[in-house]
Each structure stands twice: as structure tokens, then as C-alpha cells.
N, C-alpha and C positions, 0 to 999 in steps of 0.2 A: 504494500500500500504506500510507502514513504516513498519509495523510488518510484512509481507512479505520477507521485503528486510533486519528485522532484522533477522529474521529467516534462512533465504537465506545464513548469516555472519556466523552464529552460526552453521550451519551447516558444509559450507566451513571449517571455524577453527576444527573443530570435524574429518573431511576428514584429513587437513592437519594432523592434530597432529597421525592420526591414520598410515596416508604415514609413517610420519619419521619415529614414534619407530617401522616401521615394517623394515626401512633399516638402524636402530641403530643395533649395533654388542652386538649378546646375548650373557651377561659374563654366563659360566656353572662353577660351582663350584664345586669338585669331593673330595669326602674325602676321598678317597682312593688313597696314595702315588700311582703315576707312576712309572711302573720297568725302572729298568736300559734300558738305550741304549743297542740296537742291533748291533752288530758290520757287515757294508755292505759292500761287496768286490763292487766297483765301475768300472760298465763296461764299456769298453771304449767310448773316449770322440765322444760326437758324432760329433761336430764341432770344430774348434780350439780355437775360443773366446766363451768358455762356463765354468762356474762353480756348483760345484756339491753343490747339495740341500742338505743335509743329512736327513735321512731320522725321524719321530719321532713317538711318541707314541698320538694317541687323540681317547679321552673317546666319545665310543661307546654308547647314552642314551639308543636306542632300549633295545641292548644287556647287558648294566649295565657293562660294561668290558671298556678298554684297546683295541685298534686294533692298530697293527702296519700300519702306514703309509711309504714304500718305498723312498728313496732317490732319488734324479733325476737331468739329467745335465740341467741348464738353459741357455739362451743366456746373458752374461755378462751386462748389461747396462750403458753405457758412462759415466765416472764418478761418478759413483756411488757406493760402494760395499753392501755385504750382510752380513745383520744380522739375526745370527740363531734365532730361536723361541725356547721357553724356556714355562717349568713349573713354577711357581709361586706360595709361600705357602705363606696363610695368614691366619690369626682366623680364616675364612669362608669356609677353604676348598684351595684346589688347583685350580688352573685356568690356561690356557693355554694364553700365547700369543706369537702371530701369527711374523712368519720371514719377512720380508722385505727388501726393498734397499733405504740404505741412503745416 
């Protein structure tokens, strides 16, 4: 019964651990500089408390490339504003990290 119910544990912990790093954020590292921004003419707004996304570049692994991502109006959220998402160079390559609201 004990080695059952240790088993039992050892398992559980094996599941969990396998949960998280599956909704841990995979860093991708690209060693190939991102091009320049795209310059987007911004269509109109679509509501009146919204602000525009701008749009960015994120590495495509299929296709080993670069795909432009489109800009896009969001609905503002109360107190809060937005911060662009940006490339990031380090010894290991480039990395992308992701825009929010702070």
C-alpha cells in the first residue's frame, strides 16, 4: 500500500512538472538580426477609446524567416497604458519580447 501511494506522489509531481513547463513561455533565440520596421498607414479608428498596436516582425521557425505581423486598434484598458514589444540582442541570439499593458 505505501509504495503504491508512493508511487501515486511520484507520478503526480512528474504530471505537474510536465503541466507547467508546457505553459512556461518558450524563449526562441534567432540569430539572424530582424529588419527594420514597416512603416503602416493606420486605418481608421475603429472605436473612440482604442489605441493602435503597431505592428512587428516575429520569427517564423517552420519557414526559418521573418513574417510581418500587422498593427491593430485595441480597446484602451483603464489605467493602464501600453508597452511596445521589442527585439532583444544578447550573446545567444535575438529574442523577442512580447507588448503589454502596465
Amino acid at each position: 500500500m505505501r509504495i503504491f501511494n508512493k508511487l501515486n506522489r511520484i507520478i503526480m509531481v512528474i504530471l505537474a512538472f510536465i503541466i507547467l513547463q508546457s505553459c512556461a513561455p518558450q524563449v526562441i533565440y534567432v540569430y539572424k538580426k530582424p529588419p527594420s520596421k514597416v512603416v503602416e498607414i493606420k486605418p481608421a479608428r475603429k472605436y473612440s477609446k482604442a489605441i493602435w498596436i503597431s505592428g512587428h516582425w516575429k520569427w517564423n521557425r517552420r519557414k526559418q524567416k521573418y513574417v510581418w505581423v500587422k498593427g491593430h486598434w485595441q480597446k484602451i484598458k483603464r489605467n493602464r497604458h501600453w508597452v511596445d514589444g521589442y527585439w532583444k540582442k544578447t550573446p545567444r541570439g535575438w529574442f523577442w519580447i512580447d507588448g503589454h499593458w502596465k
